[in-house]
C-alpha positions in Angstrom: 51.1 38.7 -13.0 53.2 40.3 -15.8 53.3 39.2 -19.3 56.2 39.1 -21.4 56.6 38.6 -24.9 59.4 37.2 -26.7 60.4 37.3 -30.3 62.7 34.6 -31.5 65.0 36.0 -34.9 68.3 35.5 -36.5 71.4 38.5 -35.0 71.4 39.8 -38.4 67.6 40.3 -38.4 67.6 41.9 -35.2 70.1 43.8 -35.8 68.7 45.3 -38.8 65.5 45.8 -37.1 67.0 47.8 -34.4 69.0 49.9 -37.0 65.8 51.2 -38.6 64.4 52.0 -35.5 67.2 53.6 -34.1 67.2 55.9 -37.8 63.9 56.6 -36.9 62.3 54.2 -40.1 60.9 51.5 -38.3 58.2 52.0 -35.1 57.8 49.2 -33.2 54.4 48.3 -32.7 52.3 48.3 -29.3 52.3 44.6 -29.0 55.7 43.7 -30.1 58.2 41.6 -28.0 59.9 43.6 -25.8 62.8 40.8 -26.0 64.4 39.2 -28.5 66.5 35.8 -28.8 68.5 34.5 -31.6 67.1 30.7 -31.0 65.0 28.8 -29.5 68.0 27.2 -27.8 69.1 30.3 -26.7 65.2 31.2 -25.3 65.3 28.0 -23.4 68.9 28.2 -21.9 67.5 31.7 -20.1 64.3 29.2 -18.6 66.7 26.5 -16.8 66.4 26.0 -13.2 69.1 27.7 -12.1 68.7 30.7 -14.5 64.6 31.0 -13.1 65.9 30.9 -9.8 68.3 33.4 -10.3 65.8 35.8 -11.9 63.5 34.9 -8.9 66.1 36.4 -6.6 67.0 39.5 -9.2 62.9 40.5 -8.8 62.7 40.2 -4.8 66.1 41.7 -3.8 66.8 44.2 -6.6 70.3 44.0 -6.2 72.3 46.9 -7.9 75.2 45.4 -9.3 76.9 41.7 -10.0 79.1 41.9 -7.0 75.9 42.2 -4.7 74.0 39.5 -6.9 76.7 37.2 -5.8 77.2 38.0 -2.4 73.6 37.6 -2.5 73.8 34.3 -4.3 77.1 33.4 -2.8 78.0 32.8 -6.5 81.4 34.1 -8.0 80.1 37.3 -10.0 81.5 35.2 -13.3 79.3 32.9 -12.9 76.5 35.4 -12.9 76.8 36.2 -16.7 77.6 34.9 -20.3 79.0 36.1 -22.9 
């Protein structure tokens, strides 16, 4: 099994982050998250049912584009994503 790691910070703070690493300033270290929430809420909204049991389907299929996610789903492709 794979291990991700999350990192929970404000938008400005990521933001900011990504900046100096983009410039070149900033590193990021071996072991640091890999993906980044701006809550809690917003971390816990990605683990609902629905949302694990669309990423369950995303690993074994591999589909290559929204359209084919829903036809996979039978979901209209809006429903497939947020803003």
């Amino acid at each position: 099994m794979t291990t991700l790691k999350v990192g929970i910070a404000d938008y400005n703070e990521m933001k900011t982050r990504s900046m100096r690493i983009a410039r070149g300033e900033e590193k990021p270290a071996t072991g640091d998250p890999k993906v980044w929430f701006a809550s809690t809420e917003s971390f816990a909204k990605v683990l609902s049912a629905g949302n694990r049991e669309l990423l369950h389907i995303i690993a074994e299929k591999a589909p290559a584009s929204f359209e084919e996610l829903a036809e996979i789903t039978g979901r209209a492709p809006s429903n497939l994503s947020a803003p």
